[in-house]
C-alpha positions in Angstrom: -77.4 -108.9 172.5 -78.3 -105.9 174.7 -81.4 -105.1 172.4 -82.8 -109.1 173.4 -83.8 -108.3 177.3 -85.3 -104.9 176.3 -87.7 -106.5 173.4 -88.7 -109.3 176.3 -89.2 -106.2 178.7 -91.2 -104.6 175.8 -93.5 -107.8 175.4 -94.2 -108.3 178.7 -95.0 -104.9 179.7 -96.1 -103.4 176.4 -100.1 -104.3 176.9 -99.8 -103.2 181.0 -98.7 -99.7 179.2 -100.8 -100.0 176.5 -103.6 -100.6 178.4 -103.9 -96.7 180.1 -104.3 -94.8 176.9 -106.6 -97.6 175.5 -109.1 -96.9 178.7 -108.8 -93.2 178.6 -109.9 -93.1 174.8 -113.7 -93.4 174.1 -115.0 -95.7 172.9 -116.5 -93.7 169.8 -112.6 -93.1 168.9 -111.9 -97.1 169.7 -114.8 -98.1 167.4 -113.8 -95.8 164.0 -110.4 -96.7 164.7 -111.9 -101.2 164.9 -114.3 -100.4 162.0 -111.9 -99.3 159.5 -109.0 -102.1 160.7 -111.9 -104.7 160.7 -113.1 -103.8 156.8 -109.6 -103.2 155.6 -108.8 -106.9 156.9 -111.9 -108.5 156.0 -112.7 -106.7 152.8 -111.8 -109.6 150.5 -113.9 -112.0 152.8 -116.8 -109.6 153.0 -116.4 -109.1 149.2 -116.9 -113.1 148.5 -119.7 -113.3 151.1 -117.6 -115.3 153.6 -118.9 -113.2 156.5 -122.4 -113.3 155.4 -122.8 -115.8 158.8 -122.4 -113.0 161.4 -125.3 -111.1 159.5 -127.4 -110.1 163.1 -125.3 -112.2 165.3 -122.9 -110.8 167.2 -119.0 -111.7 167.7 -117.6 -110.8 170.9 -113.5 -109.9 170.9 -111.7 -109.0 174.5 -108.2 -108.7 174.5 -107.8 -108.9 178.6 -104.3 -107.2 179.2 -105.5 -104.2 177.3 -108.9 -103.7 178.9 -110.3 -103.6 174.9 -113.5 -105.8 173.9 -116.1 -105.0 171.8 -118.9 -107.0 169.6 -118.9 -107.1 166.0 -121.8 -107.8 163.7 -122.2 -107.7 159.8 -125.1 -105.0 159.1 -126.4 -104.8 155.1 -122.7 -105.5 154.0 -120.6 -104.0 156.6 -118.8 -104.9 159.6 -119.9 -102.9 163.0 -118.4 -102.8 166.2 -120.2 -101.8 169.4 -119.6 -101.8 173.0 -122.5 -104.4 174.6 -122.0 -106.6 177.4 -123.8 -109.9 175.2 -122.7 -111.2 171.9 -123.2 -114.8 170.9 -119.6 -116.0 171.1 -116.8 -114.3 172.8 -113.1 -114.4 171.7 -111.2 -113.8 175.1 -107.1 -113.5 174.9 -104.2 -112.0 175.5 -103.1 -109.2 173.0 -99.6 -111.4 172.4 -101.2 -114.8 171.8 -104.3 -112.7 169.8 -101.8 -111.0 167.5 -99.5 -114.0 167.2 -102.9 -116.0 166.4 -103.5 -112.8 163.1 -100.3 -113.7 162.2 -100.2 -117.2 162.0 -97.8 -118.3 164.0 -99.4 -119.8 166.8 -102.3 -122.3 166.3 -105.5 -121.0 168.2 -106.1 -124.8 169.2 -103.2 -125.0 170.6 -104.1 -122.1 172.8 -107.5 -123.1 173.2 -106.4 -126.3 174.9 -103.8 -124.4 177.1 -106.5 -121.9 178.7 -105.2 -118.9 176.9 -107.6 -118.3 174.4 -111.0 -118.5 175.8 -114.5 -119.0 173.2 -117.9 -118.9 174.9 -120.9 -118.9 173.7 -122.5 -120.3 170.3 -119.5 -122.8 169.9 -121.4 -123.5 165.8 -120.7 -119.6 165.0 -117.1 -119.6 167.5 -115.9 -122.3 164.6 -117.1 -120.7 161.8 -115.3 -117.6 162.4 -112.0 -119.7 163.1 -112.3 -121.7 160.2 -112.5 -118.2 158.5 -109.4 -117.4 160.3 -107.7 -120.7 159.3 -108.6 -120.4 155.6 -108.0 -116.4 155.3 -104.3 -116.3 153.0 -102.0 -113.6 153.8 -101.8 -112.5 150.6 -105.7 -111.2 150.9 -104.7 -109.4 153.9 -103.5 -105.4 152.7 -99.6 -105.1 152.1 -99.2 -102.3 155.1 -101.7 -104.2 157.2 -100.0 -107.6 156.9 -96.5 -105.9 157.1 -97.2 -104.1 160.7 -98.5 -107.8 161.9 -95.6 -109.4 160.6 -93.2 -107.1 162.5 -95.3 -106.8 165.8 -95.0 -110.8 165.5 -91.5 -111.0 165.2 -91.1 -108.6 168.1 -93.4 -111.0 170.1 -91.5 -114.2 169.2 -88.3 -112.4 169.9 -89.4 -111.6 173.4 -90.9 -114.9 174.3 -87.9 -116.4 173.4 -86.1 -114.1 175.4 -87.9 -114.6 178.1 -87.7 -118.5 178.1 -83.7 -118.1 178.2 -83.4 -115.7 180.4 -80.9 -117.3 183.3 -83.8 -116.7 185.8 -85.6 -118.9 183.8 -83.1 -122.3 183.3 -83.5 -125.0 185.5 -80.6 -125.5 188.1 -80.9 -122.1 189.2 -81.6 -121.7 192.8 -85.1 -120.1 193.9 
């Protein structure tokens, strides 16, 4: 299918042109923009008190191919984002493996243990906030939301796979 080496194209590259308008945008834009993905995501979780264990501790995101990181804390209720240079556990990835990770279909062990998802820091609050990510259901995450993740997802999956059978890829072709 002519579409198949496009999407790989478009998954490979899509962060390196992504990455241009993320750094000219300030931060102030980046941060309303995180707040309100970050309480629409979390707003069942923060609803039951599941996030109550970030209260004045600070969670560190930094998706490396898009230049993007901030810290996020939960302040009387409410899920904040700043830009700081310390938080006490940092979440370091890729945007594909990060939003394949939302998604659920790649384990975040899995790409712990193959270097591609990075935690330092407090390791006690860096499992806390993946079990919340292991035991968050889909169904709590909002319908649009979910839907956009889901499609971005398949998109990714379609270009990795692409990508992995791509003849420049098989084995018996010559270097």
């Amino acid at each position: 299918m002519v579409l198949n080496p496009l999407c790989a194209k478009l998954v490979r590259k899509g962060p390196q042109i992504l990455r241009i308008p993320l750094q000219l945008a300030p931060f102030a834009l980046k941060k309303q923009c995180l707040q309100q993905l970050l309480s629409w995501q979390f707003h069942y979780a923060l609803a039951e008190g599941d996030l109550d264990f970030l209260e004045g501790r600070g969670l560190g995101v930094e998706i490396r191919d898009l230049g993007l990181r901030w810290v996020t804390t939960l302040e009387q209720g409410k899920l904040q984002v700043a830009e700081r240079e310390e938080a006490d556990v940092w979440f370091r990835g890729e945007a594909n493996d990060l939003l394949l990770v939302a998604a659920r279909r790649q384990d975040p062990d899995t790409l712990f243990f193959q270097r591609r998802l990075v935690i330092e820091g407090d390791t006690d609050l860096g499992l806390e906030v993946k079990n919340l990510m292991d035991a968050m259901e889909p169904e709590h995450m909002p319908a649009p939301l979910r839907f956009g993740l889901m499609q971005l997802a398949n998109l990714i999956e379609a270009g990795l796979s692409e990508d992995a059978t791509s003849p420049a890829d098989r084995a018996g072709v010559p270097c």
